[in-house]
C-alpha positions, 0 to 999 in steps of 0.5 A: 403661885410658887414652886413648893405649894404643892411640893409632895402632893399626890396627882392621880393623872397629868395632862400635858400640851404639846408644843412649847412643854414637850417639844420644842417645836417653834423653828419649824412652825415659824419657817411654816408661817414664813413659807405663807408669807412668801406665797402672798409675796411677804417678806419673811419675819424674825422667827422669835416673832412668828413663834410668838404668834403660836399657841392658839391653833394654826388659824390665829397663827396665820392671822397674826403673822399675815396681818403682822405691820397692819391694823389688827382691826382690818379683816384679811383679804378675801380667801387669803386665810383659807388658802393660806392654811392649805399652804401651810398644811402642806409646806408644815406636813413635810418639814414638822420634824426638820428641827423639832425635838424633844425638851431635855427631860422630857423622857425621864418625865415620861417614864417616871410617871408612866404608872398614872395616865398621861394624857395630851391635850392640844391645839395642833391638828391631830394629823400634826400631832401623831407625827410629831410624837410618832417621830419622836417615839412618845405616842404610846406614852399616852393614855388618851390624846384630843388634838385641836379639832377633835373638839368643839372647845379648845383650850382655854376652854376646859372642854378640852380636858374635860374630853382627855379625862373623859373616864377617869374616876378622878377629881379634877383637883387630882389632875395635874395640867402642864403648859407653856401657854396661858390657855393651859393655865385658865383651863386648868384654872377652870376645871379645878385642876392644878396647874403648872407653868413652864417658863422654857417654852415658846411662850414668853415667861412674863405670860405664863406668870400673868396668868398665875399659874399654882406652880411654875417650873423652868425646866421639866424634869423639876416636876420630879420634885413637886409630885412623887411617883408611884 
């Protein structure tokens, strides 16, 4: 791991996660989960903890913080998963854009490398993910998109990016994974790929590190300095 492995290095396509590496989305997922605590007649939690729960799709989102204080071991009441995510689906389709912005750079990035195919893989819903980058004008930046439940095998599962590279004739050690989760980094790991870590994200920094990404950036503009554009 380090920040010059890979430093000149030619990629041939990136394949970026959403939340925590593009946008910063945290404060408006937390206040969603929040919303479903309140309808269960729960008391809110700190959004650092709740957007410490993310990452892992919106149903072990939703495990987490309504199982939050008691043994992680007790299932869930009766129905109170599936109706939870009915209301969050609902409370977050109308508030996903209420805080959640673009991280700086991340249009430099974008345009930088607009010659290679941007891919996105994610595992947001995709009804969540064509707003979130429609409102911030970044939809026609990608060559492909699979959002979490367009396949079977989310991340860290490396079908996930197996499906977004679908058709390229590119070696995966030619593809470049950029996330702020571990899943990102052992998918990446899996396919063969390189992976990058970004420590700004939602995730906690000594995280991404444990799961030895190849490089680690805390800012994504620094991907400028590891791989040349065309």
């Amino acid at each position: 791991m380090g920040k010059g492995k890979y430093k000149g290095r030619r990629a041939a396509a990136f394949v970026f996660d959403l939340d925590g590496t593009l946008v910063d989305s945290g404060e408006d997922i937390a206040r969603s989960a929040n919303f479903v605590r309140g309808h269960f007649d729960l008391p809110p939690l700190p959004l650092p903890t709740v957007i410490g729960y993310v990452g892992d799709g919106v149903e072990m989102l939703l495990r987490r913080a309504l199982a939050h204080g008691k043994d992680p071991d007790d299932p869930l009441p009766a129905g109170q998963l599936d109706e939870g995510l009915a209301v969050f689906r609902q409370h977050y389709g109308r508030h996903l854009l209420d805080t959640t912005k673009l991280y700086p750079g991340v249009l430099d990035v974008l345009m930088r490398y607009r010659a290679f195919p941007l891919l996105l893989a994610t595992n947001k819903p995709r009804e969540f993910t064509d707003a979130i980058l429609s409102g911030l004008g970044i939809r026609d930046a990608f060559a492909n998109i699979i959002a979490g439940d367009e396949t079977p095998a989310r991340k860290p599962d490396p079908e996930h990016l197996r499906r977004v590279t679908a058709g390229l004739d590119i070696p995966a050690s030619d593809i470049v994974v950029v996330g702020d989760s571990p899943n990102d980094i052992l998918a990446a790991k899996a396919l063969g790929a390189v992976s990058v870590g970004c420590t700004y994200g939602l995730v906690y920094k000594g995280r991404v590190l444990a799961a030895e990404p190849d490089l680690v950036i805390d800012a994504i503009g620094e991907l400028a300095g590891l791989f040349p554009s065309r």
